[in-house]
C-alpha positions in Angstrom: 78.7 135.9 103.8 78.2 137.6 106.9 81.2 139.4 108.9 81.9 140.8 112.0 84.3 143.7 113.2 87.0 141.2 114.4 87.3 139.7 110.7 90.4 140.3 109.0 90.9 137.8 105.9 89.1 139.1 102.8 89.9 139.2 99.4 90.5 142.5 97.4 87.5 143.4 94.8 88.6 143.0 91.0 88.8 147.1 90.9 90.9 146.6 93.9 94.2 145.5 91.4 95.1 148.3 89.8 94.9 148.0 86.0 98.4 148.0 85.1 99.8 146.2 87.8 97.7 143.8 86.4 98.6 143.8 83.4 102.3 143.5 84.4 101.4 140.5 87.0 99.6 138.5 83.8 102.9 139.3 81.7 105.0 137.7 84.4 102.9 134.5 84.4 102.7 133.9 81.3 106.4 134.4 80.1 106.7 131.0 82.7 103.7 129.5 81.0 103.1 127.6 77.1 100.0 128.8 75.2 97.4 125.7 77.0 98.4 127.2 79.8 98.0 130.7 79.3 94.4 130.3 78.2 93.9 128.6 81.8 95.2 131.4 83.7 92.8 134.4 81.4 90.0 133.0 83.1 91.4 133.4 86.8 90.0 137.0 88.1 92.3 138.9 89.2 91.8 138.5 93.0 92.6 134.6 92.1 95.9 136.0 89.9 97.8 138.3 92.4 98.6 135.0 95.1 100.0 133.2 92.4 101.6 136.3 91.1 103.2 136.7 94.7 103.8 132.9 95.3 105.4 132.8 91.9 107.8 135.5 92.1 109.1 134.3 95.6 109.5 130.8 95.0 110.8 131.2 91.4 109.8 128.5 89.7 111.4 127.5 86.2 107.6 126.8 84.9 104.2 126.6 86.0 101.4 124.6 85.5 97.3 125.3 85.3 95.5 122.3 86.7 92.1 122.7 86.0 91.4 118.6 87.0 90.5 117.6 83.9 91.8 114.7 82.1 94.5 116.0 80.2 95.5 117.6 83.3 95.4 115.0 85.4 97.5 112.5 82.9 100.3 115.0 82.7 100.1 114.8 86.3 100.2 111.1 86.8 103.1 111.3 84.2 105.3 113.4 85.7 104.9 111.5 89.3 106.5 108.4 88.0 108.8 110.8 85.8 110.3 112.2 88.4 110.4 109.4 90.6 107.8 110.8 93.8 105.9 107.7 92.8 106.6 104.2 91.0 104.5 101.5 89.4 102.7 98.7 91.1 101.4 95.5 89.5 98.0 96.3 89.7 96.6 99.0 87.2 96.6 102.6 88.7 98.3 101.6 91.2 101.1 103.5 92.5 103.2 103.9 95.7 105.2 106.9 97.1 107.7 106.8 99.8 108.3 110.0 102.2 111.7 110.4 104.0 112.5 107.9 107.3 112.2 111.2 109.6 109.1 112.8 107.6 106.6 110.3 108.2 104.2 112.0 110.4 102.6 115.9 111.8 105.7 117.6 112.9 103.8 118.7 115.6 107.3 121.1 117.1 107.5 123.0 113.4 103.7 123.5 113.1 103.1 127.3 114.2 100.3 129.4 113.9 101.1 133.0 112.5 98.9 135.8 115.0 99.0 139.0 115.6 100.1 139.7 119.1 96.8 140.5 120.3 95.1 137.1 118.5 94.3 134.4 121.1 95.8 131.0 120.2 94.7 127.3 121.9 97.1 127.0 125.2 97.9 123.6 123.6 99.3 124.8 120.2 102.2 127.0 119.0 101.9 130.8 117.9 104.3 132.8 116.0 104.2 136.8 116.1 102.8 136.9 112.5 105.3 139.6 110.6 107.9 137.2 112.4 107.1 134.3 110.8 105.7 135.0 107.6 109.3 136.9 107.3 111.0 133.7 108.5 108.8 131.3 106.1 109.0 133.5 103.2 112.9 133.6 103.7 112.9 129.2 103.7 111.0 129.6 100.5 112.8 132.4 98.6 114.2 130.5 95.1 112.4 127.1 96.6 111.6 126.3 92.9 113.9 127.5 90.5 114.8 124.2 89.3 111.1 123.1 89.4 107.8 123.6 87.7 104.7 125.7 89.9 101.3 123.7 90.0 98.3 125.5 91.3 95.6 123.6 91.4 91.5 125.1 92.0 89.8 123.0 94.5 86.5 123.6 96.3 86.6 122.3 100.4 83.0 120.6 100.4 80.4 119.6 97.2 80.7 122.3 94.3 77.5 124.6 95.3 77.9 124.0 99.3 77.2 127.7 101.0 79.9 125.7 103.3 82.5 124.6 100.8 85.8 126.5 101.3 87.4 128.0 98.2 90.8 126.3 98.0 94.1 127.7 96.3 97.0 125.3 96.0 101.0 126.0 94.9 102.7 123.2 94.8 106.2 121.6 93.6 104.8 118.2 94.5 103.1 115.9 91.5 102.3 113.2 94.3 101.0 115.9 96.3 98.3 117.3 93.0 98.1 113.6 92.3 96.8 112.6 96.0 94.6 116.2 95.9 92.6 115.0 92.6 91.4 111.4 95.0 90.7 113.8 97.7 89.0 116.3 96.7 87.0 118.4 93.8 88.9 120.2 91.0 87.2 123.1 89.9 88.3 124.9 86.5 89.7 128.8 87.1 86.8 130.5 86.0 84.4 128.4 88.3 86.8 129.1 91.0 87.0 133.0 90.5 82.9 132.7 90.7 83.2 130.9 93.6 85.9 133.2 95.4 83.7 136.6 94.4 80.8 134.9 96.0 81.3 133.7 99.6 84.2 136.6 99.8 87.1 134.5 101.1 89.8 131.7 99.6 92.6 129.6 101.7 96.1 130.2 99.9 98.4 127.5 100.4 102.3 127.9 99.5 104.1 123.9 99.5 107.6 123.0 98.4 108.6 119.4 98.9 112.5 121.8 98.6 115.2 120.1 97.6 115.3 116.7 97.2 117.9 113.7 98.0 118.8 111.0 95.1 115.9 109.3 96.6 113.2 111.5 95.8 112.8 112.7 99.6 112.7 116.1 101.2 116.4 116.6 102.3 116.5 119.7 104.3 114.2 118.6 107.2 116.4 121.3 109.5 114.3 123.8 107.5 110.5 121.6 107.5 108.1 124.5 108.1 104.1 124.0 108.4 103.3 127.9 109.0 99.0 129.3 109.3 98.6 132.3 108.8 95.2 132.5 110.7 94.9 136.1 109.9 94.8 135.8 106.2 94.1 131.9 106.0 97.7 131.5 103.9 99.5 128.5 104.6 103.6 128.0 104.1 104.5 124.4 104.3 108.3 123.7 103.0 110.7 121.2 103.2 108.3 118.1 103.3 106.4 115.9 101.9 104.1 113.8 104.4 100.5 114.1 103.2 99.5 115.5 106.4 101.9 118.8 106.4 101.6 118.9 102.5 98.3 118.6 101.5 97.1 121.9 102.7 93.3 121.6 101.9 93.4 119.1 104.7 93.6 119.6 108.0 96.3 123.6 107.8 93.0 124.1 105.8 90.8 122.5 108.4 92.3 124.8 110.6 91.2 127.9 109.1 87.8 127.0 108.4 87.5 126.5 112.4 89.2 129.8 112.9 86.8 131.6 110.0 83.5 130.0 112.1 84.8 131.6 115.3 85.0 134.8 113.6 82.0 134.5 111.2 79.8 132.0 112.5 80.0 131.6 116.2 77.2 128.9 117.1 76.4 128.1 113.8 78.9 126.1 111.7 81.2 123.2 113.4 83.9 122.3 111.2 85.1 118.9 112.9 87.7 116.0 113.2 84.7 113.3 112.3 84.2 110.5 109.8 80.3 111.0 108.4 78.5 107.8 108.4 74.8 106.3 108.0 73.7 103.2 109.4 70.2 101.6 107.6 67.7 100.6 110.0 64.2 99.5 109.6 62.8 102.8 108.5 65.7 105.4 108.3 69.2 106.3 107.7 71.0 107.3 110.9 74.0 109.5 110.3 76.5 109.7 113.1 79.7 112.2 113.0 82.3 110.5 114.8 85.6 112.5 116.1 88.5 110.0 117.4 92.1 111.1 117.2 94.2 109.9 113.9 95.3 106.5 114.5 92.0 105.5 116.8 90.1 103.5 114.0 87.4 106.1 112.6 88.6 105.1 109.1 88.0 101.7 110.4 84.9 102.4 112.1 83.3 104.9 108.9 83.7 101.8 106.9 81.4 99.8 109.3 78.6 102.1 108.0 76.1 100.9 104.8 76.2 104.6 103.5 79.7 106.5 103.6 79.6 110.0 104.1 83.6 110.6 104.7 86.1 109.3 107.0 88.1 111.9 108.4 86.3 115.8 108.5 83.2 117.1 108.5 81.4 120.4 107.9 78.5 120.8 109.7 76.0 123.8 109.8 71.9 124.4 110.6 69.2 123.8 107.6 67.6 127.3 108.2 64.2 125.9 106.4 63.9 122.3 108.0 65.7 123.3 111.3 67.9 120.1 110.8 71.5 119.7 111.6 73.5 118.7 108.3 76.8 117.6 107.4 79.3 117.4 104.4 82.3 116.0 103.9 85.0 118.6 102.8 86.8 115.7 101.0 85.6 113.3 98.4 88.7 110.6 99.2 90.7 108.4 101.9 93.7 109.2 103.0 93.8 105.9 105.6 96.4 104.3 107.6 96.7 100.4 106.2 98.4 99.1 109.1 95.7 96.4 110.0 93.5 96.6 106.9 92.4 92.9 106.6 90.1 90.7 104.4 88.2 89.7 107.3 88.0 93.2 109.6 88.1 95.4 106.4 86.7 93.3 103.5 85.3 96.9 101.5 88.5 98.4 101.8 90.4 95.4 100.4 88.5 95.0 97.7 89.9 98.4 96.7 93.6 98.0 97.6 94.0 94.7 96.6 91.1 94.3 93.4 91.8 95.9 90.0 90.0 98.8 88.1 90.7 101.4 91.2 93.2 104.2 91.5 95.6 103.7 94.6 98.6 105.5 96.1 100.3 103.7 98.6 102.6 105.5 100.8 105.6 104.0 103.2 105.0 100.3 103.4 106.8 97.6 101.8 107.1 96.3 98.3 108.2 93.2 96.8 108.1 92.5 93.0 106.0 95.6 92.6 103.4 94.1 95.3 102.6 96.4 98.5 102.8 94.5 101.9 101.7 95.9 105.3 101.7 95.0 108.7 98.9 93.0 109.7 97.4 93.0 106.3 96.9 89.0 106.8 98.8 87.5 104.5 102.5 86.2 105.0 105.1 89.1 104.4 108.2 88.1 101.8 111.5 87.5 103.2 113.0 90.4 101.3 111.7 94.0 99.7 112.1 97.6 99.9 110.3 99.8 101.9 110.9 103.9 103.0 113.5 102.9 105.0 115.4 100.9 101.9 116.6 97.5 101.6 114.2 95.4 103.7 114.3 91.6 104.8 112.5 89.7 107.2 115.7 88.8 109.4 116.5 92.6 110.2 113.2 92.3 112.7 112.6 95.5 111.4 109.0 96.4 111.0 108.0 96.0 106.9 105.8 99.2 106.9 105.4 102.3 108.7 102.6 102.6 111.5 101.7 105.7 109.6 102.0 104.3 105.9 99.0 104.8 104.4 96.8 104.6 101.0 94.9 107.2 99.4 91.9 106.5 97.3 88.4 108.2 96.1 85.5 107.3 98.3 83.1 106.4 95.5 85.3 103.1 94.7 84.1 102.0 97.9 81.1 99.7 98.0 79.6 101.6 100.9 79.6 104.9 99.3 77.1 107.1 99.8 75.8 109.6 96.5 74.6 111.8 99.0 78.3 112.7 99.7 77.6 115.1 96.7 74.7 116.6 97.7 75.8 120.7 98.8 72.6 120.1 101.4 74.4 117.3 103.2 73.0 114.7 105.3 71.0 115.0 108.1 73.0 114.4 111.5 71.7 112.1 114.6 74.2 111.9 116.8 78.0 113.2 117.5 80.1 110.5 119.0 83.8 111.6 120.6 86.5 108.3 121.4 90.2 108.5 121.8 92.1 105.4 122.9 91.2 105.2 126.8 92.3 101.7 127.8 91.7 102.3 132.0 88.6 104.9 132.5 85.3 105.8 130.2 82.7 102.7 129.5 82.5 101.5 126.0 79.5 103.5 125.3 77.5 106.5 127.4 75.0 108.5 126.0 75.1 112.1 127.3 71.8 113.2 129.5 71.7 117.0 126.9 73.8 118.9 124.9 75.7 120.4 127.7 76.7 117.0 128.5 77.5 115.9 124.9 79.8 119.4 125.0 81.5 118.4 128.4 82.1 114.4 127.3 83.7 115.8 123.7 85.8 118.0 126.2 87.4 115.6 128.2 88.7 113.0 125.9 92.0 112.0 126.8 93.9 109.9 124.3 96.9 107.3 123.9 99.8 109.4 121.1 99.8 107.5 118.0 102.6 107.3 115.1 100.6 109.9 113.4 102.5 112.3 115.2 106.5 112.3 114.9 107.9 111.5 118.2 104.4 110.2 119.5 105.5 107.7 122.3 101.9 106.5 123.2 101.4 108.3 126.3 98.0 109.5 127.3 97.2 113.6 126.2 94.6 115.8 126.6 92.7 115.7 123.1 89.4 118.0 122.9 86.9 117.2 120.8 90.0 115.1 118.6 90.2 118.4 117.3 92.5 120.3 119.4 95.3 120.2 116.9 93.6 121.7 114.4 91.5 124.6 116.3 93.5 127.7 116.6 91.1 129.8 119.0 91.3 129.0 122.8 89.8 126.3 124.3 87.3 128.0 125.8 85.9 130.1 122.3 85.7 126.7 121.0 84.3 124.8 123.7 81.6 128.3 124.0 81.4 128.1 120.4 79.9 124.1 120.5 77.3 125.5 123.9 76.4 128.1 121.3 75.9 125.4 118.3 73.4 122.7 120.4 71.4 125.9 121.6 70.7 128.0 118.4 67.0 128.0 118.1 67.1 127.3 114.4 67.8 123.7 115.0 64.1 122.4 115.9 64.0 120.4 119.4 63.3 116.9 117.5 66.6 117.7 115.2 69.6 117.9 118.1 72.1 115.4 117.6 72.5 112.9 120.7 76.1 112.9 122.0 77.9 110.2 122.9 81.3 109.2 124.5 83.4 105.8 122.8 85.5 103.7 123.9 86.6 100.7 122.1 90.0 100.9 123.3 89.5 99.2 127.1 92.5 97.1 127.6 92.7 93.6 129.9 94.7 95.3 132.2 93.0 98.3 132.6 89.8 96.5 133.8 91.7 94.0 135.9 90.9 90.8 134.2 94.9 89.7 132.6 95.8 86.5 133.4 99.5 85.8 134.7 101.7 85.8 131.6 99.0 87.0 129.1 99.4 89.5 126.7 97.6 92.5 127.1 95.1 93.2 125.0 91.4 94.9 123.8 88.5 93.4 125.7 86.5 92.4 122.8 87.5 92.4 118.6 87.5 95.6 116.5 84.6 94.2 114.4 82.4 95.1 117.5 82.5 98.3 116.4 79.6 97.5 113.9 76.9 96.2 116.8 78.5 99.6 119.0 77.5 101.7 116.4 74.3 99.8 115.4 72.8 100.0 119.3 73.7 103.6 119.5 71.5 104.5 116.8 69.0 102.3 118.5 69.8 104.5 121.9 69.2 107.7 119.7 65.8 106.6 118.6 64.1 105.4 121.8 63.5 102.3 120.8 66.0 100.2 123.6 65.7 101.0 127.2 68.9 102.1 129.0 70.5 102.7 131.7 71.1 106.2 133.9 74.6 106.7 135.6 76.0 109.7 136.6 77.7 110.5 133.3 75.1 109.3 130.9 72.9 106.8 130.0 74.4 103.1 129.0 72.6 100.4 126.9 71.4 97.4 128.2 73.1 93.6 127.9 70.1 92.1 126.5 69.9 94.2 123.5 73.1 93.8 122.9 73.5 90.1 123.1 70.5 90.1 120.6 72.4 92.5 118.2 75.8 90.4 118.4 74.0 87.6 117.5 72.1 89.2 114.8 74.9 91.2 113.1 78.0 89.1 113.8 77.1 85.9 115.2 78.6 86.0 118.2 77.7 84.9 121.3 78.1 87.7 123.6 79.3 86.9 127.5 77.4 89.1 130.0 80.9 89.2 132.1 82.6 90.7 128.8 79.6 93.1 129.4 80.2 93.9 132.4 83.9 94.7 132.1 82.7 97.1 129.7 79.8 98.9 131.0 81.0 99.0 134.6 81.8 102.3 136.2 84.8 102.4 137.6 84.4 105.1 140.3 88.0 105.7 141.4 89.1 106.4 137.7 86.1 108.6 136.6 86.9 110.3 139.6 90.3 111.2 138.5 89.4 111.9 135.2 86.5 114.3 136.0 89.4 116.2 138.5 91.8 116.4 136.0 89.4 118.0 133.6 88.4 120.3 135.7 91.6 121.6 136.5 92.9 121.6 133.2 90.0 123.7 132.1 89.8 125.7 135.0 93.2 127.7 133.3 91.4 128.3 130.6 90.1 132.0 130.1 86.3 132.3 129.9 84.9 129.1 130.0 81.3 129.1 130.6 80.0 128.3 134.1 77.8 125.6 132.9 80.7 123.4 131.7 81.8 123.3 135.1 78.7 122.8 136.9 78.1 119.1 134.9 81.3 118.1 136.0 80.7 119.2 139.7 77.7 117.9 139.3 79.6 114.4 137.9 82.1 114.1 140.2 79.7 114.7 143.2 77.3 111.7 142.0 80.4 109.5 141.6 81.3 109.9 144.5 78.4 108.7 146.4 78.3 105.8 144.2 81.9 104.9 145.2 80.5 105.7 148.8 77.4 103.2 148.6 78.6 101.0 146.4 82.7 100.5 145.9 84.9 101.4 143.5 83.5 99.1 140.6 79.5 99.7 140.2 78.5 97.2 137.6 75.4 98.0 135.4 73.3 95.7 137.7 74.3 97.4 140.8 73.8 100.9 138.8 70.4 99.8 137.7 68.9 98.2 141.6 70.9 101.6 143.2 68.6 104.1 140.6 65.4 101.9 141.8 66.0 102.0 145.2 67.0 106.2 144.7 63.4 106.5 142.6 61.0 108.8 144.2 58.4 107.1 145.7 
């Protein structure tokens, strides 16, 4: 692993622990421990002993438990789920359901806190906490946390087993949903694997979770106390008091978060750990693999599933091929943790199968159930008139909704029909292209291709997204989201946005090998393109199954083989090609005034958009002077279009105005 001066997480050397402190940390452990487990924990090294040591006699647990992922393991797992009520039976076969508190349903984005020295740089749009300050204050919430409760640590490695970019991954937890959910997501490893693993690349994430005490319901009941505290100087993680997937399964994104912060420190412009589903799309003679990054709640589940080899929906880890010169990409995870709300035979037919077919291993989370059934909102069936749901008693009559927004189901990735076996390869999968989307419904065009890498960097920038419920609180008002990764990057802006410049120009990626970039938007509302009828609802121009001929003509835009067309911002496709592909892929006749609402540029709202970016990042310290110049350089050409033009240039218009401006 290479290191830098400014590198401070490491782990100590096995001559490090002094022998008989050792000694008296193993006798601890196992006078909480039965013989099965005691074997476990002899072949953890001792650098993988003292955090559990130290985790242990904080939280005080009354037992602990080795998970090693294997069967056995697991089945005590599963067991003590349902024992203990965090999950309950469905009809189907290995099918369960867990429901989290009313108010701990999302990212409690105000208790979510980064732990820095005072002199460590943190994202303007995230939280810091002086580091002695908080670890002092989380250590405090979790002090006799689980001295009614039994310890599980769990070994998991963050990427394919073998992957020089897999993150080493310890887990304490109170939680069995929480191991339970972990084993779909991602790969167990056994202690002594682990330890190897650990020793090698020089580094682990430790990750400290308490669902704390619980109500009669099973739910976390001192939310006054919900903690989600990164220690970004020694990747530990202190999450208390909840039990949401997304604050409590730490190898996601608290862990996402430190393998961003360990690539600014370690491997500036060579690693990217991102916020994207990992997709390939067959065409005649290749596999195209796009990394997409759209905020939670923005339909990359929905549109990874639109690929014929699935890669991963949610994160990727993406780093140079030093021999071949190609950019590659693994998924950290091997699972879905998906939202449901909308999951339908005929938009989501794979992912049905799965949640509604037999033979597949489900948790369901925060929707409604009636005679051991799971319902959700626009699932496309007819709800019950009565059930329970995470809320309670439930009937159709209260006109309360029968599922959360956020309710989700978690399941592996190789039940899927789409599933790719390269998902397990530690080389990865060649990338094509990076797409960035948020939910835009006034300003960007449903699809531009950025002119370089520059312009890829500036478009992933500048997203700007409608809140969704996977936040608490989230009211759907527009934010700044960079990259859909800003939540989970805790360097400033500008290192990241520096970091990315640095990625696209290394020269061990080979010229023929840099991804295209694109910006999405499949999120263009009626209203926002002046085309809602008096008294109609508001709505999407176009259907969400679009997404698979959007997808399909951007591979075609990354290999040449459709003309497009230049605007100032990037290069759009052309209608023909895409009439031909709606026919061809979802036999749909496609309108060219649909097209044009689309694909126009509407000059007044770039405009704004491009200003407002450039103040916002003006604040930020160090950006590089090249970020700025494409957006000068944007805002300058849309403004003569608006000048020559109007305020609505329509692809036609932008393709006789590029004639007519064609040297001669």
């Amino acid at each position: 692993m290479k290191t830098n001066s400014s590198t401070t997480v490491h782990t100590r050397n096995s001559q490090d622990v002094n022998i008989s402190r050792l000694a008296m940390m193993k006798t601890y452990l196992v006078s909480l421990m039965d013989e099965a487990n005691c074997q476990k924990l002899m072949h953890c090294s001792p650098e993988v002993i003292e955090p559990i040591y130290n985790g242990s006699t904080r939280m005080n647990p009354a037992s602990i438990f080795i998970n090693t992922g294997s069967q056995e393991d697991m089945a005590y797992i599963r067991q003590k789920a349902l024992e203990n009520g965090e999950e309950f039976p469905l009809t189907k076969k290995n099918h369960t359901c867990h429901f989290d508190g009313v108010n701990d349903q999302g990212r409690d984005t105000a208790n979510t806190k980064y732990l820095a020295y005072a002199d460590t740089e943190i994202s303007s749009l995230q939280k810091k906490e002086e580091h002695r300050t908080g670890v002092v204050e989380a250590r405090n919430i979790i002090t006799d946390i689980m001295k009614t409760k039994e310890m599980i640590i769990s070994f998991i490695s963050r990427g394919p087993i073998g992957s020089p970019v897999a993150d080493p991954t310890l887990q304490v937890t109170d939680s069995y949903y929480v191991t339970h959910s972990e084993f779909l997501l991602y790969r167990m490893m056994d202690p002594e694997a682990f330890s190897q693993d650990v020793a090698e690349k020089g580094y682990m994430f430790i990750n400290f979770h308490s669902a704390g005490e619980l109500t009669p319901t099973n739910v976390s009941a001192n939310l006054n106390k919900r903690r989600i505290y990164m220690d970004v100087e020694r990747f530990r993680s202190y999450s208390c008091n909840n039990q949401y997937a997304g604050n409590s399964i730490a190898p996601k994104k608290i862990n996402h978060r430190f393998a961003n912060m360990n690539n600014l420190r370690n491997y500036f412009g060579e690693r990217l750990d991102e916020h994207m589903f990992v997709a390939g799309f067959a065409m005649e003679d290749e596999i195209v693999y796009f990394g997409g990054a759209y905020p939670s709640g923005c339909g990359k589940t929905g549109t990874a599933m639109t690929g014929t080899h699935l890669v991963g929906d949610d994160l990727a880890k993406i780093f140079i091929d030093a021999e071949s010169g190609e950019v590659r990409a693994v998924n950290p995870e091997k699972g879905m943790f998906g939202i449901i709300e909308g999951v339908n035979q005929e938009d989501d037919p794979e992912t049905m199968t799965i949640l509604t077919g037999e033979g597949n291993e489900v948790i369901f989370s925060n929707l409604l159930v009636c005679d051991d059934k799971p319902y959700w909102t626009g699932m496309g069936e007819p709800l019950p008139e009565k059930g329970r749901n995470f809320a309670g008693e439930w009937s159709k009559k209260s006109g309360k909704p029968a599922s959360h927004k956020n309710a989700r189901f978690t399941i592996s990735l190789d039940s899927l029909e789409n599933y790719d076996p390269a998902t397990e390869n530690p080389e990865g999968v060649k990338l094509s292209g990076l797409l960035f989307g948020g939910r835009d419904y006034t300003t960007m065009p449903t699809i531009v291709m950025a002119h370089d890498w520059m312009n890829s960097v500036v478009h992933g920038a500048i997203i700007r997204s409608a809140t969704t419920a996977t936040e608490i609180g989230a009211d759907g008002s527009e934010k700044r989201s960079p990259f859909a990764n800003e939540a989970f990057f805790p360097g400033p802006l500008a290192h990241y946005i520096n970091h990315y410049k640095a990625f696209g120009e290394n020269l061990a990626i080979a010229k023929e090998n840099l991804p295209s970039g694109f910006q999405v938007n499949y999120w263009l509302h009626k209203s926002g393109r002046g085309i809602l009828s008096p008294g109609e609802a508001d709505g999407l121009i176009g259907e969400k199954r679009d997404t698979k001929v959007w997808m399909r003509i951007m591979a075609l835009m990354h290999q040449g083989r459709v003309e497009t067309i230049w605007t100032p911002i990037g290069r759009i496709p052309k209608y023909q090609d895409l009439k031909k592909l709606f026919k061809e892929v979802l036999e749909k006749e496609y309108e060219k005034e649909i097209y044009s609402k689309q694909f126009s540029l509407y000059t007044e709202n770039l405009i704004k958009r491009v200003d407002m970016s450039i103040t916002e990042f003006a604040k930020e310290k160090g950006m590089a002077d090249e970020f700025f110049h494409v957006l000068d350089t944007w805002r300058r050409d849309l403004a003569a279009l608006q000048a020559t033009i109007g305020s609505i240039v329509t692809p036609d218009q932008m393709i006789e105005y590029v004639a007519a401006n064609q040297p001669h």
